[in-house]
N, C-alpha and C positions, 0 to 999 in steps of 0.2 A: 335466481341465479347465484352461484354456488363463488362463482369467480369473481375476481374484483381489481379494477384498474390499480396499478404502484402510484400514478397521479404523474402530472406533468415535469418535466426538467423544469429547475430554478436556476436561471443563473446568478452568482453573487455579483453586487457591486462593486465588491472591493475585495482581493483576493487576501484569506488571512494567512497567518504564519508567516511571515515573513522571514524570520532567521529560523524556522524549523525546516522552509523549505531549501533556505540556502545552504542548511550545514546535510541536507538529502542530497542538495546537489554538488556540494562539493569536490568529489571523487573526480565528476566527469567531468568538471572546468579545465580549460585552457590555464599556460601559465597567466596573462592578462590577466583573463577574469580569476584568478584564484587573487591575485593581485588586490583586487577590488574587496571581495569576498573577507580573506581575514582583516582585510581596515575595517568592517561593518561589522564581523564577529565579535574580532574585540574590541570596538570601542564603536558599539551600535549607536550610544548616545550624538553622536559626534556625528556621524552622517542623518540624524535627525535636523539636526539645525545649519549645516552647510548647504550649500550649493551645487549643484552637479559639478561645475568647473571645480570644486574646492577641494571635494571629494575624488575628482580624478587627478588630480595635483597631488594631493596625500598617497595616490597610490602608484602615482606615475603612471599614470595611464593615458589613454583619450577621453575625452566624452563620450564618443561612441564608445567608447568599451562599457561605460558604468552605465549607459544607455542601452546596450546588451543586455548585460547582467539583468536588466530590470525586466526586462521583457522574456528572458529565458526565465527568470520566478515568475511570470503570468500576471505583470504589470504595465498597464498602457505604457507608464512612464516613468520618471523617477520622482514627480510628485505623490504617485500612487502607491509606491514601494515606501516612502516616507513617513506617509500616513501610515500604512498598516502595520509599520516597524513602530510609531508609536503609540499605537494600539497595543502591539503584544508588550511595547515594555510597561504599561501602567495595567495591564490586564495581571488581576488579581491569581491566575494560572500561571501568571512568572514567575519562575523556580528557579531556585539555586542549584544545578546539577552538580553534585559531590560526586569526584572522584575516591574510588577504595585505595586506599595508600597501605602501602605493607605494614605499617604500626598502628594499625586500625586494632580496635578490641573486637572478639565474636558480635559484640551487640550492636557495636556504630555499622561492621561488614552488612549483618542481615538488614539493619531499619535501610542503609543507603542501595542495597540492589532494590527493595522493596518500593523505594521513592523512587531509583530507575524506572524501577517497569510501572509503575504507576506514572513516571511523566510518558512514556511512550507512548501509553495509551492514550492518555492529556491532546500529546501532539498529534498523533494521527486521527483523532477524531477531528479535530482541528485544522487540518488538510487533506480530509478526504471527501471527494465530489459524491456530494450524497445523490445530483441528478446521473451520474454513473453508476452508483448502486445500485441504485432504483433500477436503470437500464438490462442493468446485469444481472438482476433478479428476474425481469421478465422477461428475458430472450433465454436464460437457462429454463425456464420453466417452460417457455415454449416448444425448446430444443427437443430433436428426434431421442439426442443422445449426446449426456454429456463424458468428454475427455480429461480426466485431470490430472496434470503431471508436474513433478518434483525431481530434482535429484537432492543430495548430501541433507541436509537440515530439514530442507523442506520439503522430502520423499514422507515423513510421518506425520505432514499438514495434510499434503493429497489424498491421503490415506485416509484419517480423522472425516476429512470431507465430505469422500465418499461412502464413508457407515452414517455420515448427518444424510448429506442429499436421499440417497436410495430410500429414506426412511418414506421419502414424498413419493414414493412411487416411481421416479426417474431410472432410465436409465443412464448408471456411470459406471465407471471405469477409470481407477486409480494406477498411475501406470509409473514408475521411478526408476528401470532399466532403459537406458541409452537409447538400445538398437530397438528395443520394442515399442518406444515412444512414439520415434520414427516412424514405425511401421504403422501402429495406429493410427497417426495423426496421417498418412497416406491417404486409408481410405476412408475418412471423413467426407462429408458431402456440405452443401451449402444449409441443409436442416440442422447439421448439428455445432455443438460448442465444445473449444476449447480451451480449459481453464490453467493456465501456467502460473506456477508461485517460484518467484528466486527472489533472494531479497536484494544482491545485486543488478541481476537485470541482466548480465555479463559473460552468465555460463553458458558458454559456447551449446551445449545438450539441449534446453529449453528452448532455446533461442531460436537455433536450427527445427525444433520442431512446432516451434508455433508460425514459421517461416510454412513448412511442408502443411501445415494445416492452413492458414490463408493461401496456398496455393489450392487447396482442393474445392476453397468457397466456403469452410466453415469460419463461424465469428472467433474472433481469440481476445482472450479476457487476460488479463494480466494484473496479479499484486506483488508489486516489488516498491523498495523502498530509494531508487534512481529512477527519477521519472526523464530522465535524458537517455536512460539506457539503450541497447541494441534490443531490448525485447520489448519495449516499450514503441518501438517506431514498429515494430508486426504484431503489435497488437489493435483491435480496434476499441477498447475497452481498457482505459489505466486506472489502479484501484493503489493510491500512493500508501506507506506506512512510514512512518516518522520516528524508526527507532534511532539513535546515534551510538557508536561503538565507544568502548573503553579501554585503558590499560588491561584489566583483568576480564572483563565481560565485553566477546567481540558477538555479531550479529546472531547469529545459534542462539541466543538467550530472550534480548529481550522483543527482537522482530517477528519471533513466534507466535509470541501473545498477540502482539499486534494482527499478524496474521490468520491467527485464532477468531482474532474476535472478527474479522473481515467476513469471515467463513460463517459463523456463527450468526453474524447480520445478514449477509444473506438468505443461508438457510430459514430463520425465522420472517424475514421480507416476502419467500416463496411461500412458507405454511399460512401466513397469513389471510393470502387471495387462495389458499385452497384449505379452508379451516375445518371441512366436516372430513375430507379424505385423509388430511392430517392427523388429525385427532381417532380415527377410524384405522389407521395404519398401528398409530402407535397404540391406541389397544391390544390390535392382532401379536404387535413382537412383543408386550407386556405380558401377555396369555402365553406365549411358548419360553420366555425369560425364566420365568416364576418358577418353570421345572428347573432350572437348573440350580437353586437358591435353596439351603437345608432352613 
């Protein structure tokens, strides 16, 4: 047999990234919890060695709030959130993120976007549920037919996508107009999937249409980089990215990659369990390429 199982969901014991997922979710916090949020941002060491009481005191808060907080980051509790917060500060991947300041020279500009999107990647591998990859790899390959839709940035992700997938034999369908999105995702059925990318979570367009598509019974898969968002609760499938925005470099830049490389693991997750039609596919477009190449 040709085919081969993705392997069982793992769940972690201890959720990591703890300030990669808080500065993800920061947009969507309440004033309270934003409250909580920058005492931990900036002075993470501090809420290492305090107390939950000590820690909502610093922020004027309740306990219940910074016992919120803990649980909206995917932590039992705030001993849990502790631990993995001193985990990422002594983990040898903690980085110094440098802002580009206007008296930057051409050389310090290029080395420090290049260290950006090199931490993005860092971090979103680092917070993303590989037993949801896995998931999302083998319900699109099962799929009758896959849907995938973008607007603004992430209209030439869906796009990219869909020249990778199709390569498997799939059927997709790259769709980044409004009203057409809509209309596809109508007549979707319970067999197929739809795959939505915004990096906010928040555009009203996506949102609405992965809405119309869990109304028809198909799965909806989601990679955005707010895992609190509105498109995140109509999706059955969250696939986080962990870029963080700049003075100069806002999400358009470096959440792409990230979402690049989402795409890219998937698609090789699905060639994998089908290695001989994979390999047999891309022959065939190798052999009609060639003519167009002097």
């Amino acid at each position: 047999m040709e085919r081969k199982t993705l392997g069982p969901l793992v769940p972690r014991e201890v959720q990591a990234g703890a300030l990669i997922r808080l500065r993800g979710l920061y947009p969507s916090l309440k004033a309270a919890l934003r409250k909580v949020a920058d005492l931990v941002l900036a002075k993470p060491e501090v809420a290492i060695y305090a107390s939950v009481n000590e820690v909502a005191a610093a922020a004027e808060v309740s306990e219940a709030t910074v016992m919120r907080l803990c649980r909206i980051l995917g932590f039992r509790g705030f001993q849990d959130f502790k631990i993995a917060l001193a985990r990422e500060l002594v983990s040898p991947l903690q980085r110094l993120h440098e802002e580009v300041a206007e008296g930057d020279d051409p050389a310090t500009i290029v080395r420090k976007v290049f260290q950006a999107n090199i931490a993005a990647l860092q971090d979103t591998l680092e917070v993303l549920d590989m037993g949801a990859m896995a998931e999302a790899a083998r319900r699109m390959l099962a799929a009758k037919s896959l849907l995938l839709i973008g607007v603004g940035t992430s209209g030439p992700i869906v796009e990219d996508a869909a020249n990778k997938f199709f390569r498997l034999g799939l059927t997709v369908k790259a769709i980044t107009d409004a009203h057409l999105m809509m209309m596809a995702a109508a007549l979707l059925t319970p067999e197929d999937v739809l795959l939505a990318v915004s990096h906010s979570g928040s555009t009203r367009d996506p949102v609405d249409t992965a809405r119309v598509a869990k109304e028809a019974g198909a799965l909806v898969i989601c990679i955005t980089n707010n895992s609190l968002s509105p498109l995140t609760k109509a999706a059955d499938l969250v696939l986080v990215t962990a870029s963080r925005e700049t003075r100069f470099r806002q999400e358009a830049m470096a959440s792409r990659l990230c979402q690049t490389s989402i795409i890219d693991s998937l698609y090789t997750l699905m060639a994998v369990t089908r290695p001989e039609t994979a390999l047999e596919n891309l022959r065939k477009i190798e052999n009609v390429i060639v003519t167009k190449q002097f």
